[in-house]
N, C-alpha and C positions, 0 to 999 in steps of 0.2 A: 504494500500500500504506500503511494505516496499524497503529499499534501499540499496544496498552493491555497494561496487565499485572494479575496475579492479585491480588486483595488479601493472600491469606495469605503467598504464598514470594515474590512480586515477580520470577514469569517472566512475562519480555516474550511476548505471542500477538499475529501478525500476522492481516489479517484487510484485506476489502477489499468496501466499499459501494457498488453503483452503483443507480441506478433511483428509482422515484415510487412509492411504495403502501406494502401493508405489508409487513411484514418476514418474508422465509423466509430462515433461517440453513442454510445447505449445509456437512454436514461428511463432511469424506470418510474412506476405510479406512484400516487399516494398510500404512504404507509410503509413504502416496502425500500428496500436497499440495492445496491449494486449488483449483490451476492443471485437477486433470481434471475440475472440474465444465464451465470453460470450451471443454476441450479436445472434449470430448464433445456439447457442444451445449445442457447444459442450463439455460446461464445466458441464451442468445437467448431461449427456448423463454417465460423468465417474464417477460415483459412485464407492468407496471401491479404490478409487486412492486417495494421496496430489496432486490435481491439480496445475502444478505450471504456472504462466502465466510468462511470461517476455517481458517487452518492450525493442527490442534490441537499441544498441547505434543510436544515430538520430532520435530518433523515441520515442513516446507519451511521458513518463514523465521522461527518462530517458535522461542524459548527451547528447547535441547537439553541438559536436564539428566543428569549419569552414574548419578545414583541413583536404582533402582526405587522407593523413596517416592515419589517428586516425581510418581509416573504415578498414584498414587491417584486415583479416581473421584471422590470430592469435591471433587479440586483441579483436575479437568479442568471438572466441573459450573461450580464459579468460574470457568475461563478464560472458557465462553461466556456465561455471566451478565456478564462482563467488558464482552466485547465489543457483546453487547445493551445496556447500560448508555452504550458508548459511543458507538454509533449511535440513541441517544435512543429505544429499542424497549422501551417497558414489556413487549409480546407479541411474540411470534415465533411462524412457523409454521415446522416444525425436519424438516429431510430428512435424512436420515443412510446411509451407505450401512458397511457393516461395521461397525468401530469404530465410527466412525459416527452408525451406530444405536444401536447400546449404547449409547452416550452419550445420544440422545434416550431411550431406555426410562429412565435417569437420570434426566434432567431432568424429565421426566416425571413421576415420583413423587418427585424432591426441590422441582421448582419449579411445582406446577401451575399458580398464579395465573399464570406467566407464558408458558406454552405455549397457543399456538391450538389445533394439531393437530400430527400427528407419520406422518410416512411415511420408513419404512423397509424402504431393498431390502439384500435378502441379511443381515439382521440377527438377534438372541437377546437374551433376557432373560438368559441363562442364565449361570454360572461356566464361562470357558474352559479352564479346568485339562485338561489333554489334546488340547483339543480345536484348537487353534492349526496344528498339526501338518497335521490334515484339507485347513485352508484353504491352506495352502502346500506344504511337503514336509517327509518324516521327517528329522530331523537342522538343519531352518531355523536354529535357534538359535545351534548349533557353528555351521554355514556362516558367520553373519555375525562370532562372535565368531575366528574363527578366517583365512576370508578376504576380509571386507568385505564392501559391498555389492556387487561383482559375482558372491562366490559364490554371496550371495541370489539373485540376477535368473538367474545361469545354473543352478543348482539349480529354482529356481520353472518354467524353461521346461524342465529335465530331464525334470519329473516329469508332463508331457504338459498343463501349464496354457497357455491363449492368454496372451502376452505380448506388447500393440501395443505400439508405439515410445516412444507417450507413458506407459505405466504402466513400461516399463524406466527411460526416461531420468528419472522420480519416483523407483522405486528408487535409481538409481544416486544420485540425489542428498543422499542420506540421510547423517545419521555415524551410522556403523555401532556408535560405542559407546554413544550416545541411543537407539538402536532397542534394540538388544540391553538395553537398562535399562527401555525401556519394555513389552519381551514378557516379561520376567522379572515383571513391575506382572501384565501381562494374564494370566500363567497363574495369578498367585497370586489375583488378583481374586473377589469374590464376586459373585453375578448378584444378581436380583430375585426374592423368593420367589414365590411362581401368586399368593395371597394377595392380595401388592399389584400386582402385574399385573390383577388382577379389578377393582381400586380405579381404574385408570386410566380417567377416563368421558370424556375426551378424544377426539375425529375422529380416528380413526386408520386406515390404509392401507398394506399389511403386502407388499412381493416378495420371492419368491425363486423361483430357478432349478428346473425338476425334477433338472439335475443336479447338485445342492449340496443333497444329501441330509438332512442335518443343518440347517440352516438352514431349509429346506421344512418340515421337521416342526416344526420351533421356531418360527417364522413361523404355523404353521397352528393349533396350539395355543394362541399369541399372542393369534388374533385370535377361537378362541374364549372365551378369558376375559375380553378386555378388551370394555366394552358396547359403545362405537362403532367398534367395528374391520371392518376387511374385508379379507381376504386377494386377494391377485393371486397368479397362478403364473404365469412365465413360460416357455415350453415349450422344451425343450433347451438351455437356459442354466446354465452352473458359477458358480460364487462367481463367478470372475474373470471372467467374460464379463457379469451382472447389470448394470450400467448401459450395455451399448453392443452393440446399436444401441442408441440410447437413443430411436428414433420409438415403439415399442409400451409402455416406459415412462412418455412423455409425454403420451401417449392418456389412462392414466388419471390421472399425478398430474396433470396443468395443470387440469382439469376438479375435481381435489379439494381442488386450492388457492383455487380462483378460487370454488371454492362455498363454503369454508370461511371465505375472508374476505370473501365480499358482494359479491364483484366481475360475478358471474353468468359466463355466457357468452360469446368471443366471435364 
C-alpha cells in the first residue's frame, strides 16, 4: 500500500499499483474498499494494465474525515488526480462502480485531458438527494448514526439485498462517523447537468443491472447523450449484485480497455 495526499485539505488517500501498461484506476462504491476489486476477480482479469486501486476519502485505509465538507466532489476529483500524479499516469483509463462512477462522470468533465475512457457499472450523472435510500435501505443513515456499522450490514441484508462475506466484512470495517459524514456530502451533492454529459466525447461503457431500476435508466440515458458511449445491461442483477459474477462483466470491459488503449486483443 502506498499513500499520497490531496493538495487542498492534506487527507492522506491510500491507493495500491501493481502491473506493466497503462493505467486503469478502479474505484469502488459506497461502503466498500479497494480490496473488492481484488476480491472479485477483476484485478487478475487486467493483464498488460498498472492496475491502480484507490480507497476513496472515508473509506478502507484512507483519511476518514467527520465533516460533510471534506466529501465534496472536487476534493474527491483531487484525491485521484493525486494519486494518478503519483503513479506517474498523465492518463488513466477510470472504472468506477457506484460512487465510483460518479466520480468518473466527474472526472470526466473536470479532467478530460486526463481520462482515456470511462466504464461505469451501476452508476448516474445525477444529484442523489433521495435517492441513497433506493440503493440501501429506508432509514441507512439513522442505522449507522445511531448503531454503527453493523446496523448498516444487518439492515442492508434486512431489506432483501445479497450481502457476500466480503462486501459485509468492507462494511463492517468502516467508522461509522466518516460514513455517516460522507452520505450526509452524497445527498447534498449536485450531479452533472445532460448538457455536459453531451460534452463528454470520451470511450465510454455504461452497466447496470435490470434490477437497479434507477440506475438502468440513468445509465441508458447516459449513454444516449454522451457520443462514444455504449450501454450494457446486465440481466437480473441489483445494484448490489452489478460486479459479481464479474465473468459477463469482463467479457465486455477487458475487450474495451485493451481496445481503448492499443493493446488489441488477446
Amino acid at each position: 500500500m502506498s499513500t499520497t495526499s490531496n493538495p487542498t485539505d492534506g487527507t492522506p488517500i491510500a491507493f495500491d499499483a501493481a502491473g506493466e501498461g497503462p493505467a486503469v484506476v478502479l474505484l469502488h462504491g459506497s461502503a466498500l474498499s479497494r480490496a473488492i476489486w481484488r476480491g472479485l476477480g477483476y484485478v487478475q482479469a487486467l493483464d498488460g494494465f498498472t492496475v491502480v486501486r484507490v480507497d476513496l476519502r472515508g473509506h478502507g485505509r484512507s483519511g476518514k474525515p467527520y465533516d460533510p465538507e471534506a466529501y465534496r466532489m472536487p476534493l474527491v476529483i483531487e484525491d485521484v488526480l493525486a494519486v494518478m500524479d503519483a503513479v506517474g499516469a498523465e492518463r488513466a483509463h477510470v472504472v468506477g462502480y457506484s460512487f465510483g462512477a460518479r466520480v468518473g462522470f466527474a472526472l470526466a468533465a473536470a479532467a478530460p485531458a486526463r481520462i482515456a475512457s470511462l466504464a461505469t457499472l451501476g452508476g448516474t450523472y445525477r444529484s442523489q438527494r433521495g435517492e441513497v435510500e433506493k440503493v440501501f435501505f429506508s432509514g441507512y443513515l439513522d442505522a449507522i448514526r445511531s448503531g454503527g456499522m453493523t446496523a448498516f450490514a444487518d439492515g442492508f441484508a434486512a431489506a432483501g439485498n445479497v450481502l457476500d462475506p466480503a462486501s459485509r466484512a468492507a462494511f463492517l470495517a468502516n467508522d461509522a462517523g466518516a460514513l455517516a459524514a460522507y452520505f450526509e456530502a452524497t445527498e447534498a451533492g449536485e450531479g452533472l447537468p445532460e448538457a455536459v454529459l453531451a460534452q463528454l466525447a470520451l470511450p465510454a461503457l455504461l452497466f447496470a443491472g435490470t434490477g437497479d431500476p434507477q440506475r438502468l435508466e440513468q445509465s441508458k440515458r447516459a449513454a444516449e447523450l454522451m457520443p462514444n458511449a455504449r450501454f450494457v445491461e446486465l440481466p437480473g442483477r441489483s445494484h448490489a449484485s452489478t460486479l459479481s459474477p464479474a465473468g459477463p462483466v469482463l467479457e465486455e470491459l477487458v475487450p474495451f480497455l485493451r481496445g481503448n488503449a492499443g493493446l488489441g486483443s488477446r
